[in-house]
Structure formats: structure tokens, C-alpha cells
C-alpha positions as CSV (number, residue, x, y, z in Angstrom):
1,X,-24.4,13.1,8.5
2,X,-26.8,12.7,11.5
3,X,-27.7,9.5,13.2
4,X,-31.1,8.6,13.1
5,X,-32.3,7.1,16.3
6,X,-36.0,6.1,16.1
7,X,-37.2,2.8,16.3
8,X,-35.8,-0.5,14.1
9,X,-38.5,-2.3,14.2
10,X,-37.6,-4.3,17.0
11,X,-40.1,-7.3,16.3
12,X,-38.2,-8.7,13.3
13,X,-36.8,-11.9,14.8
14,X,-33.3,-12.9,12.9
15,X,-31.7,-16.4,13.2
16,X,-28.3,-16.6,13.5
17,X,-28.5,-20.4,12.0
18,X,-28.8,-20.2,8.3
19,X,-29.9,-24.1,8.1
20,X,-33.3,-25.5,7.5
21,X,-35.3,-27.1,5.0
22,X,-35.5,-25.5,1.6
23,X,-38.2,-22.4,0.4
24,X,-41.4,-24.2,-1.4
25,X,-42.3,-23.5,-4.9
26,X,-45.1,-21.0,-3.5
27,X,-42.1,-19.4,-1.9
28,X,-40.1,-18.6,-4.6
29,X,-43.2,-17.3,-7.2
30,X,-42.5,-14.1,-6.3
31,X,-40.0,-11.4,-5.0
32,X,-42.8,-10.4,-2.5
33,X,-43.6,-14.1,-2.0
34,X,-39.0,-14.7,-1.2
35,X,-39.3,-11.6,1.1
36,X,-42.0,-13.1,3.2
37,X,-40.5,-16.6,3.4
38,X,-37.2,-15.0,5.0
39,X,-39.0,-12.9,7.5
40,X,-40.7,-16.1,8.8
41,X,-37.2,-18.2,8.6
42,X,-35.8,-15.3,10.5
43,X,-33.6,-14.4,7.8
44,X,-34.5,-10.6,7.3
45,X,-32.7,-7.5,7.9
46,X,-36.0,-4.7,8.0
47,X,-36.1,-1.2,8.9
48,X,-38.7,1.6,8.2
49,X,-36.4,4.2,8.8
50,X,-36.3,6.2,5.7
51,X,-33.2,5.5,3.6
52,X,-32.1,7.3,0.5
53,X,-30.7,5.8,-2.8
54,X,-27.4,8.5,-2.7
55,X,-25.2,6.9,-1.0
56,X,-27.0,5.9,1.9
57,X,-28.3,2.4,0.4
58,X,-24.5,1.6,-0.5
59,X,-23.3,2.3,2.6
60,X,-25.6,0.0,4.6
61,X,-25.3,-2.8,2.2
62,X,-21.6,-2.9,2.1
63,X,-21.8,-2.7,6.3
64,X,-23.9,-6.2,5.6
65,X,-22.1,-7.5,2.7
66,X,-22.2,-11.1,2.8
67,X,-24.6,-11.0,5.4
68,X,-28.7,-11.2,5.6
69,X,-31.1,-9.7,2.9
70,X,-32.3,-6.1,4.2
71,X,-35.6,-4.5,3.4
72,X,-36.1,-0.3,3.5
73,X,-39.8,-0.3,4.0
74,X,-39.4,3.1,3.5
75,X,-37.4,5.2,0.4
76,X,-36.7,8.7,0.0
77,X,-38.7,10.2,-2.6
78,X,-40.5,7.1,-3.7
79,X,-43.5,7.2,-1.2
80,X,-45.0,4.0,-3.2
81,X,-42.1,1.4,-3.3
82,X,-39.9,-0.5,-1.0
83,X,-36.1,-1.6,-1.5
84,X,-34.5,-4.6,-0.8
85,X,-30.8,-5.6,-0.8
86,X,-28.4,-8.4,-0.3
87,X,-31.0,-11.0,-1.8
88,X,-27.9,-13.2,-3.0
89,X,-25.3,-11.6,-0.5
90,X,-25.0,-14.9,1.5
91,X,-25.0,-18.4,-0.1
92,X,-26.4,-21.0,2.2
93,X,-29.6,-18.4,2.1
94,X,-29.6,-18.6,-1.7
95,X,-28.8,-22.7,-1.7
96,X,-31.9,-22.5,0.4
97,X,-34.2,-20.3,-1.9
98,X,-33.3,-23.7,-4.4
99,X,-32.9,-26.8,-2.1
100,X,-29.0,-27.1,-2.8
101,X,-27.4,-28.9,0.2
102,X,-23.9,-26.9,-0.8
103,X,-21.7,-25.7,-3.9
104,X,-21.2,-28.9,-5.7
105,X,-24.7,-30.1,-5.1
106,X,-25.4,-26.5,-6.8
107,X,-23.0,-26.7,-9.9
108,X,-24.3,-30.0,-10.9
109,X,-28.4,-29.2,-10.3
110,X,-27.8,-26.0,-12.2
111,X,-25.6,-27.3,-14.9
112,X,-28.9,-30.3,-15.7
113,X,-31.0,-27.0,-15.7
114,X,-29.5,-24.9,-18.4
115,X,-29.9,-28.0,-20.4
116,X,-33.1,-29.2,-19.4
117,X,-35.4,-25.8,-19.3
118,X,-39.2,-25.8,-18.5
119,X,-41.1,-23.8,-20.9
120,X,-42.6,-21.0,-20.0
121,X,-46.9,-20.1,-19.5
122,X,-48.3,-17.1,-21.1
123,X,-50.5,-15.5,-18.9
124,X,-53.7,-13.1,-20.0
125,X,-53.0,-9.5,-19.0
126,X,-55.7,-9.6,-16.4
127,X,-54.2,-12.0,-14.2
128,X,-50.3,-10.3,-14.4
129,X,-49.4,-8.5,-11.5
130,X,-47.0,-6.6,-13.1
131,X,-49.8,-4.8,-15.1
132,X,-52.0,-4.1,-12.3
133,X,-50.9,-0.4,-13.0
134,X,-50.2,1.1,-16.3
135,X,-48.7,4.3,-17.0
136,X,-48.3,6.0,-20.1
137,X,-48.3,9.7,-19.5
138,X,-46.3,10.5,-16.8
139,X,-42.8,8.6,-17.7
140,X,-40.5,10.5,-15.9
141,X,-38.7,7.2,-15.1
142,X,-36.5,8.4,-12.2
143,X,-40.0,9.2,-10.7
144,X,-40.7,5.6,-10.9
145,X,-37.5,3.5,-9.9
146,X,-34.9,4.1,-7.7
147,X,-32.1,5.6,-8.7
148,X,-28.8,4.8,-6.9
149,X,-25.1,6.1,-6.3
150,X,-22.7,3.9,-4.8
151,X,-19.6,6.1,-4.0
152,X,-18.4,10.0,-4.0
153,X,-16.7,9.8,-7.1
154,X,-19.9,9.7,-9.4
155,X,-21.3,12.5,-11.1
156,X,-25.0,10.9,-11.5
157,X,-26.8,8.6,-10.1
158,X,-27.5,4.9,-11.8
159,X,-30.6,2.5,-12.4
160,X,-28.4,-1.0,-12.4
161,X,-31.5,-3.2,-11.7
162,X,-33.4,-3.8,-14.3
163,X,-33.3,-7.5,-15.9
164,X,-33.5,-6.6,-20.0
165,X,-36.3,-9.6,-21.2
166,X,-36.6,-10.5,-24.8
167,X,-38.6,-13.0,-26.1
168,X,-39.0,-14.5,-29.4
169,X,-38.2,-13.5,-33.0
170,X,-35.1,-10.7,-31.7
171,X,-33.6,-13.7,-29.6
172,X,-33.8,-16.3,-32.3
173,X,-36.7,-17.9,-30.7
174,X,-35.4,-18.5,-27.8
175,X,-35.8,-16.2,-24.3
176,X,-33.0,-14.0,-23.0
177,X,-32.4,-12.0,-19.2
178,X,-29.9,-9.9,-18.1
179,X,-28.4,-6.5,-16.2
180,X,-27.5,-3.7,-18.2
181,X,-27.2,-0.7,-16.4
182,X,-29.0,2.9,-17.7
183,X,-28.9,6.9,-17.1
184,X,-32.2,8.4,-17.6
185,X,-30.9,11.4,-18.2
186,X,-33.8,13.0,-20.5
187,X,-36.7,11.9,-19.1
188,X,-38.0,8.8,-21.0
189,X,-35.1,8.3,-22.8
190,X,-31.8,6.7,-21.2
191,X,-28.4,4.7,-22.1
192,X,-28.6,1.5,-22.2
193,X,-25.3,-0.2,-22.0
194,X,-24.6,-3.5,-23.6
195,X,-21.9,-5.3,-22.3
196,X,-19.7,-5.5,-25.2
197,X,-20.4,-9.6,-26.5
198,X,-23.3,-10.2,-24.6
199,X,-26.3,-11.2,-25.7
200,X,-28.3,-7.6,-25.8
201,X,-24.7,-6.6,-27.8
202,X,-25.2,-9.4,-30.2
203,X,-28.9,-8.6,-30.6
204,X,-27.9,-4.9,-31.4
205,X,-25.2,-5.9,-33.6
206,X,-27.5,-7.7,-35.4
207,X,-30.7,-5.2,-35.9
208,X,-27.9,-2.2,-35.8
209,X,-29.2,-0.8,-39.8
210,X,-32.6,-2.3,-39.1
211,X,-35.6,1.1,-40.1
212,X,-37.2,-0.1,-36.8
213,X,-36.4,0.3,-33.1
214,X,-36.0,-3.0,-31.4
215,X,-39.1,-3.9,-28.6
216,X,-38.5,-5.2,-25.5
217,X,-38.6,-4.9,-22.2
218,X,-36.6,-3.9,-18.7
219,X,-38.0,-6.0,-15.5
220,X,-37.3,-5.0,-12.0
221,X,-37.7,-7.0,-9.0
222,X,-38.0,-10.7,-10.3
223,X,-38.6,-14.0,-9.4
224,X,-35.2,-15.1,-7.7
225,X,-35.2,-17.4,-10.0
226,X,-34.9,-15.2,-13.1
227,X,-32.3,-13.5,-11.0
228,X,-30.2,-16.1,-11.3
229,X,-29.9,-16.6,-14.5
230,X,-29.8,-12.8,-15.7
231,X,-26.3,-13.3,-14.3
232,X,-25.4,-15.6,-16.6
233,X,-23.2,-13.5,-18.5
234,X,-20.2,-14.6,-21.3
235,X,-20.9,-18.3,-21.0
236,X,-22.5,-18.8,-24.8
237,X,-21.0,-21.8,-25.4
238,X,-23.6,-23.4,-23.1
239,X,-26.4,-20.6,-23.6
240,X,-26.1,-19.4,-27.1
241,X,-27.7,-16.8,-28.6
242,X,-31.8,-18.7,-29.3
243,X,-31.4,-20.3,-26.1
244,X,-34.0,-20.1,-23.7
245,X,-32.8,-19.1,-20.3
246,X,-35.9,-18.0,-18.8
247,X,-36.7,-21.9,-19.7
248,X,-34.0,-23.0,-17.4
249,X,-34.7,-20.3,-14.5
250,X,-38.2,-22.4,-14.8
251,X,-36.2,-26.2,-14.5
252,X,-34.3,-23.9,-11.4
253,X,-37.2,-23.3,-8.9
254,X,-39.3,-26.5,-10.2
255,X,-42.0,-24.4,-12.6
256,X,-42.9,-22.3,-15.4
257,X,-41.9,-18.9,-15.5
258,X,-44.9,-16.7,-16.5
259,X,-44.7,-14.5,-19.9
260,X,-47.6,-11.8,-20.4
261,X,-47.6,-9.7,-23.6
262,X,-47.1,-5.8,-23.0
263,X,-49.7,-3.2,-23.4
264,X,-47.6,-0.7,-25.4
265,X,-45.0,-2.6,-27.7
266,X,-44.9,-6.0,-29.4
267,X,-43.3,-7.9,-26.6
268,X,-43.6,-10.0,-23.8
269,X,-42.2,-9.9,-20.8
270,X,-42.1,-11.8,-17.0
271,X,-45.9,-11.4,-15.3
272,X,-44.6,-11.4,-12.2
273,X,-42.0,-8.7,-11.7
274,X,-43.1,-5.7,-9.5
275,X,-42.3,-2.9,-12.1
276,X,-41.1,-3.6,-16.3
277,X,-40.3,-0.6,-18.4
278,X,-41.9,-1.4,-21.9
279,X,-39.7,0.5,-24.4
280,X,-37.5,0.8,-27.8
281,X,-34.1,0.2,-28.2
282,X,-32.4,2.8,-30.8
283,X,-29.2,1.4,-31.6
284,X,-27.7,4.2,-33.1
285,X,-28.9,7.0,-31.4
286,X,-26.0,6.8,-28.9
287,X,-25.3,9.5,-25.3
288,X,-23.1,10.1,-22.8
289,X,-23.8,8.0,-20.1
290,X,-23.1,11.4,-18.1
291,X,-22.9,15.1,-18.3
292,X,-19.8,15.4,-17.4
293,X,-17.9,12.8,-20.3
294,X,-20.5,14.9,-22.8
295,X,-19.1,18.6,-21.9
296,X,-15.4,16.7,-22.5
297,X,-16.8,14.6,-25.4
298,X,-14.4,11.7,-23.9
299,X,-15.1,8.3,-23.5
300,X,-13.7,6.0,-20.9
301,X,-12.3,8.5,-18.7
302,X,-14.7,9.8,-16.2
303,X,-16.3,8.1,-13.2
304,X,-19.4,6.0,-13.8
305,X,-20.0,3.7,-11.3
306,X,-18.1,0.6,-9.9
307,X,-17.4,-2.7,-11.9
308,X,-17.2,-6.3,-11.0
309,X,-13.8,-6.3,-11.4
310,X,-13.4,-3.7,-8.2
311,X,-12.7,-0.5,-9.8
312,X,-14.2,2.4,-10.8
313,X,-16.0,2.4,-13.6
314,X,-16.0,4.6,-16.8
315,X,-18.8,6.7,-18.6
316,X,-19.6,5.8,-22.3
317,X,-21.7,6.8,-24.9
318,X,-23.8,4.2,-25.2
319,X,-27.3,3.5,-27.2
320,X,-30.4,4.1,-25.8
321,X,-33.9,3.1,-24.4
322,X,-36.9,5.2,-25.3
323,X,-39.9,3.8,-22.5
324,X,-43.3,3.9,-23.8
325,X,-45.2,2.5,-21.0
326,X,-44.1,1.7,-16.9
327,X,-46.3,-1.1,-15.9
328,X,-46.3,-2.3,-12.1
329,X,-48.2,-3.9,-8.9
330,X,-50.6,-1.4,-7.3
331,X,-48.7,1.3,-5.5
332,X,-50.8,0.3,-2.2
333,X,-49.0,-2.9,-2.1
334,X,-45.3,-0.9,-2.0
335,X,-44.1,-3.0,-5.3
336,X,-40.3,-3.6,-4.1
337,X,-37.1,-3.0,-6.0
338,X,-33.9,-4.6,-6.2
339,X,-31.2,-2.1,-6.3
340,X,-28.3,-4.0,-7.2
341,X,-24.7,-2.9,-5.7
342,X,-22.1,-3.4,-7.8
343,X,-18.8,-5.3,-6.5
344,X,-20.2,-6.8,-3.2
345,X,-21.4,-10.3,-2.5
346,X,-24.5,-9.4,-3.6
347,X,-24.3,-8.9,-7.3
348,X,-20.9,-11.4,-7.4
349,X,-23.1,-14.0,-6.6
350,X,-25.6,-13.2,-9.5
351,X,-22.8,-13.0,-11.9
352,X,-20.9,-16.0,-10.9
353,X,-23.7,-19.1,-9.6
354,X,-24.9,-19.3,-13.6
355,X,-21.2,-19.0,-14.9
356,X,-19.8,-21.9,-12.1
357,X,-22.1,-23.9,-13.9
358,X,-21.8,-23.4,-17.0
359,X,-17.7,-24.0,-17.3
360,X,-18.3,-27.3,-15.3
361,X,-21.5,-28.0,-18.2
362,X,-18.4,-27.1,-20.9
363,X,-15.9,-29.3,-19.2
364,X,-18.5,-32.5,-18.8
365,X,-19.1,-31.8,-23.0
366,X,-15.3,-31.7,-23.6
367,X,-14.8,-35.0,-21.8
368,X,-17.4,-36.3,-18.9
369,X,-16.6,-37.6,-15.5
370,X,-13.6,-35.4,-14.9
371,X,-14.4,-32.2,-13.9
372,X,-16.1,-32.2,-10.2
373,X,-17.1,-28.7,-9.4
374,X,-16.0,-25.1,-10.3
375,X,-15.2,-22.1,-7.9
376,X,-15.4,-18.2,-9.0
377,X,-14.1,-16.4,-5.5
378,X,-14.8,-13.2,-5.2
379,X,-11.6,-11.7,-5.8
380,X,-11.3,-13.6,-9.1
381,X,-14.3,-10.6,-9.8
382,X,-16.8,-12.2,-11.7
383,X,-15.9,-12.7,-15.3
384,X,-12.3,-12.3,-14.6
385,X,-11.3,-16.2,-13.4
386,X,-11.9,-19.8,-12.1
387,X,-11.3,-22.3,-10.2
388,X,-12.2,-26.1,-11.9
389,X,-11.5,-29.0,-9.8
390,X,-10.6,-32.2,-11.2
391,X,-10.3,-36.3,-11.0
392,X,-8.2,-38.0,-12.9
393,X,-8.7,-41.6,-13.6
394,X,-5.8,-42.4,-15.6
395,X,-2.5,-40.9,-17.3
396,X,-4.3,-40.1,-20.4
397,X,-6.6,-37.2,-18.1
398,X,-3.1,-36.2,-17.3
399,X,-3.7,-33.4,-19.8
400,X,-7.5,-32.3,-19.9
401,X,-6.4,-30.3,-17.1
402,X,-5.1,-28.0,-19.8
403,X,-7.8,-28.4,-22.5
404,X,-10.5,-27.5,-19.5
405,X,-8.2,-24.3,-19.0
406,X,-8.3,-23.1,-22.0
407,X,-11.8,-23.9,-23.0
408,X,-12.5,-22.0,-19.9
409,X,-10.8,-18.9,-21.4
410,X,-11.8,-19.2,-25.1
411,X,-15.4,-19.4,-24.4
412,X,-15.3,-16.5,-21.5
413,X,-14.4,-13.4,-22.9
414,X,-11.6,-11.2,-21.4
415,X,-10.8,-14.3,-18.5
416,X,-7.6,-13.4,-17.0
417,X,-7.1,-16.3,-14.5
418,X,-8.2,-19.8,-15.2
419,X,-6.9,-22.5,-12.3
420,X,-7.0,-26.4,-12.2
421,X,-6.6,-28.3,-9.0
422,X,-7.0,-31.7,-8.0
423,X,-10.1,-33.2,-5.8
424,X,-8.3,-33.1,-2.7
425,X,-8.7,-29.6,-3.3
426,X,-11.3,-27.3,-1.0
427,X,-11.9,-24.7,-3.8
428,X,-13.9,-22.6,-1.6
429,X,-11.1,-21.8,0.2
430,X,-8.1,-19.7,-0.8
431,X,-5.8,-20.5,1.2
432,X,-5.9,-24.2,0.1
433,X,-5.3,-22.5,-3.4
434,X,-2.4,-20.4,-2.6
435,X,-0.9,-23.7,-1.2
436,X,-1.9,-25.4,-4.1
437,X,-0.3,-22.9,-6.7
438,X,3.0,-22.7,-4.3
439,X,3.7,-26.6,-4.1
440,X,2.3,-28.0,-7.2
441,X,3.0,-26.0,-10.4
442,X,6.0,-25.5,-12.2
443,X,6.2,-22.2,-13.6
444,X,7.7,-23.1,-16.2
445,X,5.6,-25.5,-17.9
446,X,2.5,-25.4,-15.9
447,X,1.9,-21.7,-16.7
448,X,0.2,-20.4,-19.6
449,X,-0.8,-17.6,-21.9
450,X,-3.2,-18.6,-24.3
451,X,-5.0,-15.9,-25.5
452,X,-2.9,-12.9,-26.2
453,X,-4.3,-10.2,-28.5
454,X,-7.8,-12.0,-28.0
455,X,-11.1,-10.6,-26.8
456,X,-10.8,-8.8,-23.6
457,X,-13.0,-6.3,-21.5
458,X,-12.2,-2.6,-21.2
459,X,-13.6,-2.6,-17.2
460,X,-10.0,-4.0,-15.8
461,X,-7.9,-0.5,-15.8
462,X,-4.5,-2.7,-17.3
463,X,-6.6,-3.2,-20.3
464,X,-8.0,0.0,-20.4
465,X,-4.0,1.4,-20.5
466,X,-3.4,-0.4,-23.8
467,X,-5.1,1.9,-25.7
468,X,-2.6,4.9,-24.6
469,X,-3.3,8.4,-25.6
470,X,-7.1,7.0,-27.4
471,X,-9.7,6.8,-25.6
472,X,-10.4,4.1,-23.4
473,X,-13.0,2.4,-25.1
474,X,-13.0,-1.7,-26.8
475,X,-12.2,-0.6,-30.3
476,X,-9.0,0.7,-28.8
477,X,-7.8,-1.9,-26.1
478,X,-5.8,-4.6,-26.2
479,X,-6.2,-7.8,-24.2
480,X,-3.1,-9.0,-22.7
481,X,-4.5,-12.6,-22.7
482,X,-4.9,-14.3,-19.4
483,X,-3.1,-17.0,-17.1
484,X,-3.8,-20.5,-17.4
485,X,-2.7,-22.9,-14.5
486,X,-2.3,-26.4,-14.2
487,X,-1.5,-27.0,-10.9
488,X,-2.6,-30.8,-10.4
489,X,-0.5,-33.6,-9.6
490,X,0.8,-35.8,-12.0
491,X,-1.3,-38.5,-12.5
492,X,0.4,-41.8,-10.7
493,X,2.2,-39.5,-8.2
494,X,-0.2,-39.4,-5.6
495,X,1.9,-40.9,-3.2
496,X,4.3,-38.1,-3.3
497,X,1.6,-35.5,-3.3
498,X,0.1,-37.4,0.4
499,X,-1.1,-34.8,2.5
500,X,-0.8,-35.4,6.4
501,X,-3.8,-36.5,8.0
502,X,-4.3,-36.4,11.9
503,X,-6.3,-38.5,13.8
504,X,-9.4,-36.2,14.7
505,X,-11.6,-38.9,13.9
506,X,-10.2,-40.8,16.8
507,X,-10.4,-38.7,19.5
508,X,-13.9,-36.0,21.0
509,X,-12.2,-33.0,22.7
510,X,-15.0,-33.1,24.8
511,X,-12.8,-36.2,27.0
512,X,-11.0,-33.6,28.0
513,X,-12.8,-29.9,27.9
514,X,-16.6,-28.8,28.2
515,X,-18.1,-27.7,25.3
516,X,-18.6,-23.8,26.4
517,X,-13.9,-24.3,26.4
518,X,-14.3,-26.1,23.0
519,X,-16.5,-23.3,21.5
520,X,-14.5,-20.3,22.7
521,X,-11.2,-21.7,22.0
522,X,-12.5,-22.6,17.9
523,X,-13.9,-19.0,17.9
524,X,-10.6,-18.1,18.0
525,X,-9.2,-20.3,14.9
526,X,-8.8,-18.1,11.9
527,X,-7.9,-19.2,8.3
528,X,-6.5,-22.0,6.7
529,X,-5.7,-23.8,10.4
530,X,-10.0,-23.7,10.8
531,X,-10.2,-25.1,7.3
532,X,-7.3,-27.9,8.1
533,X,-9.0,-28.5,11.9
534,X,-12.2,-29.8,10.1
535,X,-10.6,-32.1,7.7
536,X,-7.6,-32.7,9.8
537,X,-5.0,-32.0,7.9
């Protein structure tokens, strides 16, 4: 593939300090509004060299994983729309977006908002920008929104980004957001996959006979805010089904999220997105989610996309989602899409920030005052683990380490790897946790299985093997249960648990080098001897 080599827009100014005061509440109204705040904080990747959803958009964002948002100003074969990536890629830019001073400050804040939520405004239709434009006659909806292929081993291209909104009677009163990934394959018409337990499967299992279609809406290119909490996947216990999580992405950024009702369906959905698909869900009339699975008619064996857990993913048949109308902000304005990668920082990020906070919001409800933060690393893959860090105040706590654990694993479907360590703990860092699991459990009373023959999910490959010769699919799959372990000290043992602390508190390296030595020779320091060097251990 050739190398373009025209201009990069060499005026965009990018700070490599990601500290500073916190985005205001004007800030974080809108995507546009987030986009404008990080070009001014320097904090903005942004090119107008033409980039192309196959492949091409993939490949740059993994280059940048973890790294700065990046905006295409410009995207092959959508002259009137922008694309931006990495929005949640980095976490002292999203603890910024919030006013979070670091990951604990974060758990709690967010934790008070899923119980606390600010009720949302309705809006008249007039004053939403998300129906500045209304289409109902040209719905070709790969036309519309970008389309996406993350590796060589998909058949089809993917629309991953849409946020499904419902509101109301279909929710149980209450207000639900999340991904679900679709294949327009016919036009109108695509699958729309529900994540098998989540909330949109719960809403179909429950309307599955119904004579009607269900209403609702997809929204692209949301308040980071509502974001957030579309992530919040498998964590019921703490936002049940009539729970209103649009409410809490409102108690998140300090205001109301804004509802308007749609022009073509009885629905509402989020004023200010850039694009919303208003549509019909038909539970039962189920596709392949690609051509090739359909010519086989096999499910779970053929390439789909990537999953969270950092495989491949399979193709399904899957219901689908007839659009009636695509609503947007006028095309002169370039309304901006959000073409989420799955398995990078980016989308981990989404899926894990809500979930962190919920499992600490379960362990304060089990018993309060214990639990001090929870940790989802990336390779624990999203759904697939924790980390919940603990302090014990007497011998009776001893043992909440283990109820916590399995809490954890009960109320997250298909967990696979729950941890508990003590407060002395960096769970941020995995190296402290390898130590951790290699000098304080004992394997053979400390680890535990659970859950066996539980609910598990078909998108980690050992699962998928359980169901042998049938196809891979959650009717036919097994969960193998998951690992629970305690590896805290015993209560009262603290003294033979005492780590080593040297004296770096007592003594300024600059007595004997020049700070230009001291920086070069900590560039150097990689690992778990930078982590010690700071706490000086």
C-alpha cells in the first residue's frame, strides 16, 4: 500500500503532559464540544489525509493504542462526516473529561453516580441537533455511517458504534445504552446482535412472541458521557433491568442528558448525538451476520470480527434492525463518528470504567468500608476478570475476601478470573499482582472454582470447544466456571507479610547528580523496579 506524503496538518499543537484542570460542563455537552476542548488542551491527534474504514482506520489506531484521540477530517466515501478514534484510549485524558484526580478517586465518584442519577430533559424537536437532518427515503445505511473492518480475516465489514437507546415502557421505565454491533447487509435492514444476558437480550427475551416490532433507537457519536456508561455491560446487580443509566451518565458529567422524541417511531432518544438510526427490532426474523456463515448455514465458525476477550470473533445469526428514519447534524457541519475498535484501549476502557465501579458498588452493599478500589487490566479483557483490593479491620473480614470473589463472579456473567489483594497492593500494576499471587496464596485453599456449569460466554475459544462437533453457539457451550483468588494476608499477620521499605524519602538524588543525569538514567527503568523506585520498595 502506498505512502501518502502530503501535508499533516502541521498546526495542531500536542502536549506531551496529560495534566491540567478538568473539561467544563460546556465541554463535555457534546462529542463536537470534547473534540474541541482536546484540540485547545493539545490533546489531539488530526489529519485531513483521507483515511478509509477497511483496514486503514484499524491500523492507525492500534499504531496509537493507548495514546491521544485522533480525528480523520476526512473519510473515504463519506464526503459529509468526520471519524474520530481513541476517545477513551488513554485514562488520565478520560479522568480529565470528568475531573477524576486518578482510579480510585474514579471508582468511588462513579460508583455515587449509578446510584444517584440526574434525570434527564426532554427537548422539543426543533432545538435537537441530532434532527437537524431527516432522512427517510434514501436509507441505504452503509451510505450513511462508516462501516469498518479491523483485520484480513473478515469477510464484511462492521458498524460497531452505535449506542442502542431505549427509553421508557420496553426498559421498565427506566433508560438503557449500550454497543451492539450490526451488518447492514440488505440495505435498511441489518443484525443486530444482543449480547447474550444483556439488557437489549433481556428486552428481546421479553417482547420475543409480542405481534409488534420493538421501537427504538441506535445513536452514534455521544456525549462522552453516555459513552461511558453504554459500557456498562453484565453488572445488573447494580443496574438492573428499569434502571436508568442515562440518569447516571447525567450525575457523571454534572447535568441532564437531553431526550427528544423521534420523528418516525414511538421513541426517544439522546438530542445530542451526531447521527441516531430510528428503527424496529424484529426479534424473530433472525440472518447471518455474514454471507459467508449463510452459504455454510453454520453458526460460530467463521470470522466476524474481534472480541474483548482478544480473539477472533464468530458470525451468528442474529435478529435484526429494520431503520425507518436516519436523523443527523447538518452535513455542512461534518457530524463525526465514533468508530469503535474492538480489543484496544480504546473500547477496553468503555467496557471496564462502568464495571470497576460497579463490583466495588456490590462489594460496599455486601459489607461497607472494606473494599477500596477495583482494577479490570487489559488482559483480564473486559468481562473476563478483576482485581478488588481490600482492608481488613479485623479477623472477622478475614473472609469477605471470598464472599467479594464470588459475588464478583455470580453477578458477572461468564467471569473467569476474580482476584483479591490487600491495600498495600498497586492494582494498576501487574507485576505487583504476579508477586502477589506467587507469595501470598496457597493453592490449595486460596483457589477456587465456584461456578462450574454456570453462565458463561461463547466469545473465549475454550468455551466455544465445549460444545464439540455442534455448533458453537450458547445453547451449546459449557462454561467451565472461573478462578477465584484470595490472595490477602491473614488478618493479624501483617508483620510477617512487611514489605522492605528504603529510605527515598530521606535522601534527593539531585545531592549528588543534575537533573538532565537523573532524567536519563529513570528513562531507562522498566517494570516493576519503576513501580518499586516511586514507593521505595
Amino acid at each position: 500500500m502506498a505512502v501518502e506524503t502530503k501535508p499533516r496538518r502541521p498546526k495542531n499543537r500536542i502536549s506531551a503532559d496529560l495534566s491540567g484542570p478538568p473539561a467544563s460542563k460546556d465541554d463535555i455537552r457534546s462529542l463536537p464540544a470534547t473534540i474541541e476542548w482536546l484540540r485547545r488542551e493539545g490533546l489531539l491527534l488530526e489529519t485531513d489525509v483521507e483515511v478509509d474504514g477497511d483496514l486503514e482506520l484499524t491500523g492507525v489506531q492500534k499504531h496509537f493504542d493507548g495514546s491521544y484521540p485522533v480525528l480523520f477530517n476526512n473519510v473515504k466515501g463519506y464526503p459529509h462526516a468526520r471519524a474520530i478514534t481513541n476517545l477513551f484510549a488513554n485514562m488520565d485524558i478520560v479522568n480529565r473529561y470528568f475531573g477524576w484526580k486518578d482510579g480510585k478517586e474514579r471508582t468511588k465518584k462513579l460508583a455515587h453516580a449509578l446510584t444517584h442519577p440526574v434525570p434527564a430533559e426532554i427537548v422539543d424537536q426543533n432545538d435537537a441537533p441530532v434532527q437537524e437532518e431527516v432522512i427517510t427515503d434514501d436509507l441505504e445505511v452503509n451510505k450513511w455511517l462508516m462501516a469498518i473492518r479491523h483485520t484480513v480475516l473478515e469477510s464484511e465489514i462492521t458498524i460497531g458504534s452505535g449506542n442502542s437507546v431505549v427509553i421508557g415502557d420496553y426498559f421498565h421505565g427506566g433508560s438503557h445504552i449500550g454497543y451492539n454491533r450490526m451488518n447492514f447487509r440488505w440495505g435498511n435492514v441489518g443484525t443486530f446482535q444482543p449480547a447474550p444476558g444483556g439488557h437489549m437480550w433481556q428486552i428481546m427475551t421479553e417482547h420475543y412472541k409480542d405481534p409488534k416490532p420493538v421501537p427504538f433507537t441506535m445513536a452514534f457519536g455521544v456525549p462522552v458521557a453516555a459513552t461511558l456508561l453504554a459500557g456498562g455491560g453484565f453488572d445488573y446487580a447494580v443496574l438492573p433491568r428499569g434502571g436508568d443509566e442515562l440518569g447516571a451518565a447525567g450525575a457523571v458529567q454534572g447535568f441532564p442528558m437531553r431526550y427528544v422524541k423521534c420523528r418516525t417511531i414511538d421513541a426517544y432518544t439522546l438530542a445530542d448525538a451526531e447521527y441516531v438510526l430510528e428503527g424496529e427490532f424484529y426479534p424473530q426474523d433472525k440472518r447471518y451476520e455474514t454471507a459467508e456463515a449463510e452459504k455454510a448455514d453454520t453458526q460460530g465458525r467463521f470470522h466476524f470480527h474481534p472480541e474483548w476477550a482478544g480473539y477472533m470473533g464468530k458470525a451468528y445469526r442474529a435478529p435484526t434492525f429494520h431503520v425507518k428514519a436516519i436523523t443527523m447534524r447538518k452535513r455542512a457541519s461534518k457530524p463525526i463518528i465514533f468508530p469503535l475498535g474492538v480489543h484496544m484501549l480504546d473500547c477496553h476502557n468503555i467496557d471496564t470504567t462502568v464495571r470497576e465501579s460497579a463490583i466495588y458498588e456490590l462489594c460496599e452493599r455486601l459489607q461497607p468500608g472494606i473494599v477500596q478500589d477495583v482494577n479490570i487490566p487489559f488482559p483480564m479483557t473486559d468481562w473476563g476478570g478483576c482485581i478488588i483490593q481490600l482492608k481488613k479491620r479485623n479477623k472477622w473480614e478475614d473472609g469477605w475476601a471470598r464472599n467479594f470473589l464470588v459475588a464478583a463472579m455470580s453477578c458477572s456473567q461468564g467471569m473467569r478470573l476474580a482476584i483479591a489483594v490487600d491495600n498495600d497492593i498497586d492494582i494498576y500494576n501487574m507485576d505487583e499482582i504476579i508477586w502477589c499471587l506467587t507469595t501470598r496464596v496457597n493453592p490449595r485453599t486460596d483457589i477456587l472454582n465456584p461456578l462450574f456449569g454456570g453462565v458463561g460466554q461463547t466469545f473465549i475459544p475454550e468455551e466455544r470447544l465445549t460444545a464439540g462437533d455442534k455448533q458453537w453457539t450458547g445453547m451449546n457451550t459449557r462454561f467451565e466456571g472461573g478462578m477465584a483468588i484470595d490472595a490477602t494476608m491473614p488478618y493479624g499477620y501483617e508483620n510477617d507479610f512487611m514489605r522492605p521499605v528504603y529510605p527515598i524519602d530521606r535522601v534527593d538524588p539531585k545531592k549528588w547528580f543534575d537533573e538532565s543525569e537523573i532524567a536519563s538514567a529513570k528513562a531507562i527503568m522498566h517494570g516493576w523496579v519503576e513501580t518499586l523506585s516511586r514507593y521505595g520498595r
